[in-house]
DSSP file (Angstrom, degrees, kcal/mol; ACC not computed):
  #  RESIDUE AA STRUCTURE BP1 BP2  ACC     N-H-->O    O-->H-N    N-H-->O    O-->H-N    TCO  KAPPA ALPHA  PHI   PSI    X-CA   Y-CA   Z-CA
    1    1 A X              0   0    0      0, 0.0     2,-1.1     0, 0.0    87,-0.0   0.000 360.0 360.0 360.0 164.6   -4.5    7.0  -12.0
    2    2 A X        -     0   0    0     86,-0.1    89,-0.0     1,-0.1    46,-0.0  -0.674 360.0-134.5 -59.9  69.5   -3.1    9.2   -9.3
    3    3 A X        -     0   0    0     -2,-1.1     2,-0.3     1,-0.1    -1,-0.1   0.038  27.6-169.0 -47.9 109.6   -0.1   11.3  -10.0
    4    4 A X        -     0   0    0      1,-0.1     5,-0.1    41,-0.1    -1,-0.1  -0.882  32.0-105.1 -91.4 129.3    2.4   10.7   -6.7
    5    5 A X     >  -     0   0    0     -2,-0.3     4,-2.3     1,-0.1     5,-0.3  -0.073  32.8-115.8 -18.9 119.4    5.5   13.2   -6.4
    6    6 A X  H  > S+     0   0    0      1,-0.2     4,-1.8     2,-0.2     5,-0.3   0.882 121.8  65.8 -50.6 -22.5    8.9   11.2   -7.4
    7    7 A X  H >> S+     0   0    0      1,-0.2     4,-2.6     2,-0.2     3,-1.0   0.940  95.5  54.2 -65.5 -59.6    9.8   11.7   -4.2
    8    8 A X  H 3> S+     0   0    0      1,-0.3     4,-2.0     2,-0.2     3,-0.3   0.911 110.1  47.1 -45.1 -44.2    6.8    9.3   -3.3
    9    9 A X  H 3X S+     0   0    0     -4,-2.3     4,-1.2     1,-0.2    -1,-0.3   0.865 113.0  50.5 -66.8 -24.3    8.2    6.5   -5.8
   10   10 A X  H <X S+     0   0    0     -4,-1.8     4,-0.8    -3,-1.0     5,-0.4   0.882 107.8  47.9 -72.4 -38.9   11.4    6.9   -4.4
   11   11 A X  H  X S+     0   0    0     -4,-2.6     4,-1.9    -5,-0.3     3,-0.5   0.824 113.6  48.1 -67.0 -38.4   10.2    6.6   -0.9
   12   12 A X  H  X S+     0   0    0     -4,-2.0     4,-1.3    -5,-0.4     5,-0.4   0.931 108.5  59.0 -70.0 -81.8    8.1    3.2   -2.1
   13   13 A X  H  < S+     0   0    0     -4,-1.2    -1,-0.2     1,-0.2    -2,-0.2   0.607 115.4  34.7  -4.3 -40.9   11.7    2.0   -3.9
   14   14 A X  H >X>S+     0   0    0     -4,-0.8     4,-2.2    -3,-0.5     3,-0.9   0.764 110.6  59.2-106.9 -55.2   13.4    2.2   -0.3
   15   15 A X  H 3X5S+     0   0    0     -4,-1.9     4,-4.0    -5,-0.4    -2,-0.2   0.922 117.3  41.5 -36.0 -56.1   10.1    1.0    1.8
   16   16 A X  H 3X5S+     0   0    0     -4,-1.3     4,-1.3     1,-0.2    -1,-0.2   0.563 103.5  61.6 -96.3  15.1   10.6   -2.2   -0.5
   17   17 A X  H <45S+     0   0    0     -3,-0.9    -1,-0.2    -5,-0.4    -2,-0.2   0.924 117.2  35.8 -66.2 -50.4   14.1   -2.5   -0.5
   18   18 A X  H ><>S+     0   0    0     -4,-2.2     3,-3.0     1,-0.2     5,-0.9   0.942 107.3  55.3 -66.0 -56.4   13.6   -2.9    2.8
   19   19 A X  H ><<S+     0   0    0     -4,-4.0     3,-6.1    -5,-0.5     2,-1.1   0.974 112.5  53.2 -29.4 -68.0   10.5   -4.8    3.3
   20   20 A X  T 3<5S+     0   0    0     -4,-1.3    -1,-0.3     1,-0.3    -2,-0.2   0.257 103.8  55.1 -62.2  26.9   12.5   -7.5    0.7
   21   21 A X  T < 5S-     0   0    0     -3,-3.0    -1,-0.3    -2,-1.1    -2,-0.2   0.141 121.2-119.6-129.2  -0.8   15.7   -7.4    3.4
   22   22 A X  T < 5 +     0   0    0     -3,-6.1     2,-0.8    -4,-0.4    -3,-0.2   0.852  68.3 144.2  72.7  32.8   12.7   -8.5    6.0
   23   23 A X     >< +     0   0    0     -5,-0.9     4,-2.8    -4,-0.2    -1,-0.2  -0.903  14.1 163.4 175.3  64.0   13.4   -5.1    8.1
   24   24 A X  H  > S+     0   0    0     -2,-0.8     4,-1.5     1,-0.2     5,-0.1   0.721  84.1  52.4 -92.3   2.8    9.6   -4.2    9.3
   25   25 A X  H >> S+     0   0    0      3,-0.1     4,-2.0     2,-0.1     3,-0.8   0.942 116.7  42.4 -82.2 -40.6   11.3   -1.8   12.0
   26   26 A X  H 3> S+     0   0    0      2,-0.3     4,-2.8     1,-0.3    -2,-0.2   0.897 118.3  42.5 -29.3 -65.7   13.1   -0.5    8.8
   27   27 A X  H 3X S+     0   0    0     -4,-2.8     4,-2.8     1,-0.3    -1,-0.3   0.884 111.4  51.7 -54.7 -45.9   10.2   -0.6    7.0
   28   28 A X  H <X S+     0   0    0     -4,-1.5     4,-0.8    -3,-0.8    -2,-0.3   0.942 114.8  44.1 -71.7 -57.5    8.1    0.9   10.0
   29   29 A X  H >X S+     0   0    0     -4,-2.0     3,-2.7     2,-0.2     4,-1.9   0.959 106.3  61.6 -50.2 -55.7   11.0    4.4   10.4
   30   30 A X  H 3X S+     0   0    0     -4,-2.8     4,-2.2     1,-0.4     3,-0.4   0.824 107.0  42.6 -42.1 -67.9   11.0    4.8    6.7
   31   31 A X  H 3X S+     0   0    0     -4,-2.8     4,-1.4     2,-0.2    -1,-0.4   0.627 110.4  57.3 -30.6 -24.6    7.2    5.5    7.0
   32   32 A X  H <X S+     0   0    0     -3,-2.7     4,-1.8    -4,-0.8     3,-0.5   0.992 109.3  47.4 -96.5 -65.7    7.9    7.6   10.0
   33   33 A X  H  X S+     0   0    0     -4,-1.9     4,-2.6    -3,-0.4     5,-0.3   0.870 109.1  48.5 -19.6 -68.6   10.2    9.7    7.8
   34   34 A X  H  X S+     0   0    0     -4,-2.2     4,-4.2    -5,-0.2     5,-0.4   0.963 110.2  51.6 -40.5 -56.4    8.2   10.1    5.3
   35   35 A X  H  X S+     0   0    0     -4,-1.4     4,-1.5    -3,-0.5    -2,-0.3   0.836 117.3  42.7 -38.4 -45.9    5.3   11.2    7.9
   36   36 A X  H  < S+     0   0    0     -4,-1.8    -1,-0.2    -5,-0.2    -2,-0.2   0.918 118.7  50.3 -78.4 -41.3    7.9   13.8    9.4
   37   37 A X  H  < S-     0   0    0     -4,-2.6    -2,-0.2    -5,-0.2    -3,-0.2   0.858 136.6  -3.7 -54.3 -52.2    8.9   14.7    5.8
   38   38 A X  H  X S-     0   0    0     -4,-4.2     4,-0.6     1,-0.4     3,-0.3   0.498  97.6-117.4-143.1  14.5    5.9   15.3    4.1
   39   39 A X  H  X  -     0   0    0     -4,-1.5     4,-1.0    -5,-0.4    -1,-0.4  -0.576  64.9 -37.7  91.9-162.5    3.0   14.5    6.6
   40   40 A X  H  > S+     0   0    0     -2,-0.2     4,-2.0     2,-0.2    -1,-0.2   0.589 133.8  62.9 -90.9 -26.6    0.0   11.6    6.3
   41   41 A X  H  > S+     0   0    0     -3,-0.3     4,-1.9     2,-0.2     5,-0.2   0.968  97.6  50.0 -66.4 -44.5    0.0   12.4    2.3
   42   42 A X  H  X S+     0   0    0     -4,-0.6     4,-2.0     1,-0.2     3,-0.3   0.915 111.3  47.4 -69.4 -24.1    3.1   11.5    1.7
   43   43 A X  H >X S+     0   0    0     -4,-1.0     4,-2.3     1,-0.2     3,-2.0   0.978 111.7  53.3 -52.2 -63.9    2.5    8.4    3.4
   44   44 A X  H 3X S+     0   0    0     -4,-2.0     4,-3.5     1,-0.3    -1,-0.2   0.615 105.8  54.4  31.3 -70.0   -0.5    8.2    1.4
   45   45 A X  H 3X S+     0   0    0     -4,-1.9     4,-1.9    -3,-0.3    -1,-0.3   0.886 108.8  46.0 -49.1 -51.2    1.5    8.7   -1.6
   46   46 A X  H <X S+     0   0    0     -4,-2.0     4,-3.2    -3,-2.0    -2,-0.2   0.839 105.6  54.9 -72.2 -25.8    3.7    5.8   -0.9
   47   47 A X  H  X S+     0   0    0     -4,-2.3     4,-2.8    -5,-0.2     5,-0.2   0.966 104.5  59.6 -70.9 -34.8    1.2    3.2    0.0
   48   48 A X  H  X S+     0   0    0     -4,-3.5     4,-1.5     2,-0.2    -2,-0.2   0.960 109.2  46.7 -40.8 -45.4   -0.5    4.2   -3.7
   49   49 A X  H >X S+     0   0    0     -4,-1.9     4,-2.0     1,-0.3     3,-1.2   0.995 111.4  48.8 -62.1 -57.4    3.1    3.0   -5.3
   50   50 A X  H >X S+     0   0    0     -4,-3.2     4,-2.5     1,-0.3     3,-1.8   0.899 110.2  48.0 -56.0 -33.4    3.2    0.1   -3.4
   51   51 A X  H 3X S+     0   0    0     -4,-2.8     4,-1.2     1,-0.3    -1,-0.3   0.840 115.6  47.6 -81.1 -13.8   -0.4   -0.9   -4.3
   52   52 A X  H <X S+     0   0    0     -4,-1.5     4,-1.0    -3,-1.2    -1,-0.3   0.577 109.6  56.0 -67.3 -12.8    0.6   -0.1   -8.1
   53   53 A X  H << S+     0   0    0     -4,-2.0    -2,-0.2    -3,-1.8    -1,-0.2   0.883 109.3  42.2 -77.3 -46.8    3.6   -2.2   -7.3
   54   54 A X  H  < S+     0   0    0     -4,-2.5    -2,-0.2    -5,-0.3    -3,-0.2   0.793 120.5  44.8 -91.9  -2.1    1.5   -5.1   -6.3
   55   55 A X  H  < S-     0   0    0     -4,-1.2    -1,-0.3    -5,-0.2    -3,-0.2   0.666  98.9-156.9 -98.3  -7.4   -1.0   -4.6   -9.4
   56   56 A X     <  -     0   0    0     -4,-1.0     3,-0.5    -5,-0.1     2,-0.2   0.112  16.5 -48.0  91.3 175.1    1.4   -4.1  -11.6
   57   57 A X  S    S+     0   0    0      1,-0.2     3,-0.1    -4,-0.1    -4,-0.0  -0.533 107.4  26.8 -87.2 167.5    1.6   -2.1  -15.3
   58   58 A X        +     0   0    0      1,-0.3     2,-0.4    -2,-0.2    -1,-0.2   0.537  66.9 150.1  16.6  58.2   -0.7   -2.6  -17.8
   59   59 A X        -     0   0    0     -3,-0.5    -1,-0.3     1,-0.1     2,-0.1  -0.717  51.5-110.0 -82.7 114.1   -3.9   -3.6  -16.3
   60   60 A X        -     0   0    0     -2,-0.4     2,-0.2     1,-0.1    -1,-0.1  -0.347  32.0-108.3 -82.5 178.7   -6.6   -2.5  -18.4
   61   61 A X  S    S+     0   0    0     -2,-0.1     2,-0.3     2,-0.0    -1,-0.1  -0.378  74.5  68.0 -85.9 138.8   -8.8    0.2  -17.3
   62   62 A X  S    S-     0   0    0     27,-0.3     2,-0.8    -2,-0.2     0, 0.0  -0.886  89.5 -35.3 155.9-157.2  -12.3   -0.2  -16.2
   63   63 A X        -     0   0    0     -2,-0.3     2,-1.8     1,-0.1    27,-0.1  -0.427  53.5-173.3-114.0 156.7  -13.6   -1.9  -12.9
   64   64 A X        -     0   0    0     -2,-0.8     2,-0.5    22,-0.1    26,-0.1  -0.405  19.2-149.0-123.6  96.5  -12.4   -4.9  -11.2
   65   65 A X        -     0   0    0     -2,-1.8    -2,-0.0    24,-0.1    21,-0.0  -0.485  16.1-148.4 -80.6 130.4  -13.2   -7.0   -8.6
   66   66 A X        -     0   0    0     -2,-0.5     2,-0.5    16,-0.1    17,-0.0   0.130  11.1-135.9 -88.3-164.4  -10.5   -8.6   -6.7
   67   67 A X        +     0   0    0      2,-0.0     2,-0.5     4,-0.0    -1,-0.1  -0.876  30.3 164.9-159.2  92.9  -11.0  -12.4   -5.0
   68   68 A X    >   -     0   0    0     -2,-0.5     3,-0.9    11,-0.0     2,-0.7  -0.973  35.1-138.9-129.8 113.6   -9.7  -12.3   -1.7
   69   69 A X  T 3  S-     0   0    0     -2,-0.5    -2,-0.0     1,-0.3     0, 0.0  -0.494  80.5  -3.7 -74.3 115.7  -11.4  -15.8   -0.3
   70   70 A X  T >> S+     0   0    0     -2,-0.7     3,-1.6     1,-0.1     4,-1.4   0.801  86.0 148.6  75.7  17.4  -12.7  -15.4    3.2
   71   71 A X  T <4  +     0   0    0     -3,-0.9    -2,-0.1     1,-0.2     7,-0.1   0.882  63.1  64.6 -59.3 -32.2  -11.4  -11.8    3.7
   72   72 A X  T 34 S+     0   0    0      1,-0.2    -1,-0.2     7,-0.0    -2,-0.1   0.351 104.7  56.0 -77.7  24.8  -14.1  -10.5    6.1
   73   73 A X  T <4 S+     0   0    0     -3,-1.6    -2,-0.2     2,-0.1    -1,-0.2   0.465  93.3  99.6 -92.0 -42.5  -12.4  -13.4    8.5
   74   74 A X  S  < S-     0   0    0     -4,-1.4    -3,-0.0     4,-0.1    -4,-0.0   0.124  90.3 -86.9 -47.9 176.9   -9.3  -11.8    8.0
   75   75 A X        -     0   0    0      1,-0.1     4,-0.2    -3,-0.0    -2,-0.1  -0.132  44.1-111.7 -46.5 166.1   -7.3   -9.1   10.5
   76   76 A X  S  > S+     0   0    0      2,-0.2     4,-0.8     1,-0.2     3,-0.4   0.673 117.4  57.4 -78.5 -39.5   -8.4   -5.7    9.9
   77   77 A X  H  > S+     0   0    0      1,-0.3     4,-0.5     2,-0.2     5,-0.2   0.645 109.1  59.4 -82.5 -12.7   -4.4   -4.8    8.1
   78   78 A X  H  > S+     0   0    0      2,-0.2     4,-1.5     1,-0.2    -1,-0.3   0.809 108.5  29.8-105.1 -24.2   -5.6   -7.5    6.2
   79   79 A X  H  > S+     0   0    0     -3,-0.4     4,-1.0    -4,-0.2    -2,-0.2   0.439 110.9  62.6 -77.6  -9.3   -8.7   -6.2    4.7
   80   80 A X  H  X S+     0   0    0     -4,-0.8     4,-0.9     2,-0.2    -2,-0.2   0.562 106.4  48.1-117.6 -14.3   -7.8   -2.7    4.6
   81   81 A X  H  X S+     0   0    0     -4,-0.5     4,-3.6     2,-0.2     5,-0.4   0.877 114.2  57.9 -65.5 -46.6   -4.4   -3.9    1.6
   82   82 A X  H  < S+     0   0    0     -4,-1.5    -2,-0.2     1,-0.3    -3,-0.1   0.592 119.0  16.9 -79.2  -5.4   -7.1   -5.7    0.1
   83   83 A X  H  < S+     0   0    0     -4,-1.0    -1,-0.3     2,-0.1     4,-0.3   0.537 122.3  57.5-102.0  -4.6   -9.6   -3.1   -0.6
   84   84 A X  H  < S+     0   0    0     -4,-0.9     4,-0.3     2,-0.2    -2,-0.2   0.724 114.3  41.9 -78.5 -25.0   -7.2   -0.2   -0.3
   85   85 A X  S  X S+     0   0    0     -4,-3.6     4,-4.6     2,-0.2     5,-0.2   0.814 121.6  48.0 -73.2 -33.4   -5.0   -2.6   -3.6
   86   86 A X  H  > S+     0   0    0     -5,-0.4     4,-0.5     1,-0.3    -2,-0.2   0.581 107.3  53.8 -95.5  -1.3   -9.2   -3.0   -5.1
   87   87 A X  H  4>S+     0   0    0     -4,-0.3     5,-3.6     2,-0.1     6,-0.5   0.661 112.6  39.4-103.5 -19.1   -9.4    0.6   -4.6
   88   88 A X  H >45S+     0   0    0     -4,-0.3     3,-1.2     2,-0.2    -2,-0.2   0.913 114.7  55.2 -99.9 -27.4   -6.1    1.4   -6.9
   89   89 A X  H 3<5S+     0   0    0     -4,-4.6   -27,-0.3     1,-0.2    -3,-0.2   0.912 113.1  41.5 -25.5 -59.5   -7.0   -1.1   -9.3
   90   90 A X  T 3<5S-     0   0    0     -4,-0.5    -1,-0.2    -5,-0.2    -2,-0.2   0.184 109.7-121.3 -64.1 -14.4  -10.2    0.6   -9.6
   91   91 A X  T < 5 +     0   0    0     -3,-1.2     3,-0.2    -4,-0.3    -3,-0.2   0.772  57.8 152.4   9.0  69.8   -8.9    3.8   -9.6
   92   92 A X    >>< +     0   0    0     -5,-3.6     3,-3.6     1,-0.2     4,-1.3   0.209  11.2 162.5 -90.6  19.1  -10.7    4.7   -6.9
   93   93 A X  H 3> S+     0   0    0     -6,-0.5     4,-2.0     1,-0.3    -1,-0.2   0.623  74.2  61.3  -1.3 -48.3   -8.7    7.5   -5.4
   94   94 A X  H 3> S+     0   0    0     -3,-0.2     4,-1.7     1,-0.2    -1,-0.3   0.962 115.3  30.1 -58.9 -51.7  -11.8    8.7   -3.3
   95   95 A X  H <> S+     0   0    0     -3,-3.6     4,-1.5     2,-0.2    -1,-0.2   0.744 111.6  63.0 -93.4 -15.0  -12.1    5.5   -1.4
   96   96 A X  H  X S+     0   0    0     -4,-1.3     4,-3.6     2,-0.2    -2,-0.2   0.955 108.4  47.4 -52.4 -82.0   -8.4    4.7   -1.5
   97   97 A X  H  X S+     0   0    0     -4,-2.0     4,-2.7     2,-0.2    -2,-0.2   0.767 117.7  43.8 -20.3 -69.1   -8.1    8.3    0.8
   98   98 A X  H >X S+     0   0    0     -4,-1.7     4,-1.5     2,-0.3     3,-1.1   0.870 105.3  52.2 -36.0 -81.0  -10.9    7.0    3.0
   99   99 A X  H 3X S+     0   0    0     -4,-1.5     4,-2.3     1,-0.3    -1,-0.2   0.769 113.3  52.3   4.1 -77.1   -9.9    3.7    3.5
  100  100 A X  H 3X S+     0   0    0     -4,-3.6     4,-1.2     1,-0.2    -2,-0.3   0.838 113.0  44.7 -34.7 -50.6   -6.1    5.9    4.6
  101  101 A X  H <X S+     0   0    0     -4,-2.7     4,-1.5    -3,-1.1    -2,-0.2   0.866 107.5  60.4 -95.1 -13.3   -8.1    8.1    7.1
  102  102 A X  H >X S+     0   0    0     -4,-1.5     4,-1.4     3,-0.2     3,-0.5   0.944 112.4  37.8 -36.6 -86.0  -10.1    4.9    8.7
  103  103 A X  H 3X>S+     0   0    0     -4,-2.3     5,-2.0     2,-0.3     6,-1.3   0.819 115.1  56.5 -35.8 -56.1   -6.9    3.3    9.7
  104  104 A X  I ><>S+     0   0    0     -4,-1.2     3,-1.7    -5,-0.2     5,-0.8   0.816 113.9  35.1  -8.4-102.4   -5.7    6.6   10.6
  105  105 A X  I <<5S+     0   0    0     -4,-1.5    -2,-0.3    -3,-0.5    -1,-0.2   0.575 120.7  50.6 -51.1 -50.2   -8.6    7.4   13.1
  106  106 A X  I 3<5S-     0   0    0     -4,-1.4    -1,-0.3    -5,-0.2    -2,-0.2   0.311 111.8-127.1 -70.1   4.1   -8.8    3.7   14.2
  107  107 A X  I <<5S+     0   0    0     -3,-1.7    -3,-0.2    -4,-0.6    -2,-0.2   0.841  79.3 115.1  31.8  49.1   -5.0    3.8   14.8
  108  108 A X  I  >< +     0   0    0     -5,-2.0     4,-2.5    -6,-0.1    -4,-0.2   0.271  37.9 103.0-120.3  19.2   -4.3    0.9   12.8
  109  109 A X  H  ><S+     0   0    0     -6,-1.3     4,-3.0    -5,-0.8     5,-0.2   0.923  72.8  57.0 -48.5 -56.5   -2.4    2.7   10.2
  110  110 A X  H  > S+     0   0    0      2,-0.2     4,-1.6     1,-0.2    -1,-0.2   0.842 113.5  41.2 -15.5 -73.7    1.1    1.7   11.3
  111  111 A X  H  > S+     0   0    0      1,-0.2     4,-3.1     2,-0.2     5,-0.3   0.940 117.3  53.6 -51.5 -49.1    0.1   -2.5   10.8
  112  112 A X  H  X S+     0   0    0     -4,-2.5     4,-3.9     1,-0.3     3,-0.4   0.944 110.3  44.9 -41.3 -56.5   -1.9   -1.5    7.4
  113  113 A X  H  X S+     0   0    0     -4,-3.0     4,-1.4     1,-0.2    -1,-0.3   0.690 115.8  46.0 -86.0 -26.0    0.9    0.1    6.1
  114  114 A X  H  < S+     0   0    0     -4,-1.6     4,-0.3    -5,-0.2    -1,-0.2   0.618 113.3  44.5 -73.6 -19.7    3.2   -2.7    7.1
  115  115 A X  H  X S+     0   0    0     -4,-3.1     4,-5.8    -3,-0.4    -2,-0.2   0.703 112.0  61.2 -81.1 -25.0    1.2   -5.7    5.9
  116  116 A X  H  X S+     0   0    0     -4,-3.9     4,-1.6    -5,-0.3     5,-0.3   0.981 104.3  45.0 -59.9 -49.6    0.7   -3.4    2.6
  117  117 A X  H  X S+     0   0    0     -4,-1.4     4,-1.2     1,-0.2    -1,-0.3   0.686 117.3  47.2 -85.3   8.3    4.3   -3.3    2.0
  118  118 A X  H  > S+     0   0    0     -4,-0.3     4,-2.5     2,-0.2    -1,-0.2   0.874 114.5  49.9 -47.5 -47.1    4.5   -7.6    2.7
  119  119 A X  H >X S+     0   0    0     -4,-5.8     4,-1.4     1,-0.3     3,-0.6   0.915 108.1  47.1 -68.7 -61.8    1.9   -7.8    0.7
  120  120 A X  H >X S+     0   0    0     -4,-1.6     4,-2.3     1,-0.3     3,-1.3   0.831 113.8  46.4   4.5 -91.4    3.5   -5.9   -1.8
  121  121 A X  H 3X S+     0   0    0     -4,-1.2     4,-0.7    -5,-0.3     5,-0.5   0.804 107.8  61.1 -52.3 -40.1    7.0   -7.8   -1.6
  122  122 A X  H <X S+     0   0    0     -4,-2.5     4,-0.6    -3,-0.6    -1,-0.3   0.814 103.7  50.9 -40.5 -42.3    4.9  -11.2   -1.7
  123  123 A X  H <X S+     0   0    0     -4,-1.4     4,-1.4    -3,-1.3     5,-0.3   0.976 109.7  43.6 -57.1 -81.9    3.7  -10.0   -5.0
  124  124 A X  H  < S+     0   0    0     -4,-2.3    -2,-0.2     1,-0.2    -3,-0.2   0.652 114.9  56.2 -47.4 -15.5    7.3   -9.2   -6.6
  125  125 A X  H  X S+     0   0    0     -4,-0.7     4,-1.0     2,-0.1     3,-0.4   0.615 113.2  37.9 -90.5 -52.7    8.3  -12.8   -4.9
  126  126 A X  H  < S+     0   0    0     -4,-0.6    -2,-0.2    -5,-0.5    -3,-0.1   0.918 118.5  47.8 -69.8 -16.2    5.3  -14.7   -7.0
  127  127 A X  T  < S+     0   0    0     -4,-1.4    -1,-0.2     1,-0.1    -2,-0.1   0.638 110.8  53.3-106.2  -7.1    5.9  -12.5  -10.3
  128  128 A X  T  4        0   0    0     -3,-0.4    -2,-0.1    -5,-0.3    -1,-0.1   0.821 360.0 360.0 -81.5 -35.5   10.1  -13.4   -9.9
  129  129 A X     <        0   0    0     -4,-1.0    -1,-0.2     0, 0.0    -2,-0.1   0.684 360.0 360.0 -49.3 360.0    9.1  -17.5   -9.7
């Protein structure tokens, strides 16, 4: 896996304090802060936590294919959690990155980065039940 800066898990910690308080302009500054803080990596950084957030600890290693039914129907923020989650599953750092500077360069980072950390908080809501 990807070694993130503490700062980055700390920055995910707060994104999904917030996310779980329902807050997406919250959610949406914190990212902006970060961005102003440490640039498009440290966002980077943080969206890695959260997709280790939503896949959780002790997943063994090797490669996995995820089951997202009917996802090339979906929104675009919605396809780009669900291979950007199948790319940190995967530990696919390379395509993870990519994935990060599509959205980027299509300007659809912002939405990406706000359904990741729903998605994210959906996850910690289903594993709580």
């Amino acid at each position: 896996m990807v070694e993130v800066p503490p700062n980055a898990v700390d920055d995910a910690a707060q994104v999904l304090r917030l996310a779980l308080d329902g807050d997406s302009d919250a959610v949406a500054n914190a990212f902006d802060a970060v961005v102003d803080r440490s640039g498009v990596v440290g966002a980077y950084d943080v969206a890695w936590c959260l997709a280790a957030t939503m896949v959780g600890e002790g997943a063994p290693a090797g490669r996995w294919t995820l089951d997202f039914p009917d996802i090339d129907e979906a929104g675009y923020d919605t396809r780009w959690v669900a291979r950007f989650v199948s790319a940190y599953a995967n530990s696919d750092a390379p395509t993870g990155e990519a994935l990060f500077g599509a959205a980027l360069e299509d300007g659809q980072l912002p939405e990406c980065l706000l359904t990741l950390a729903g998605s994210a908080v959906a996850t910690l809501r289903r594993r709580a039940q």
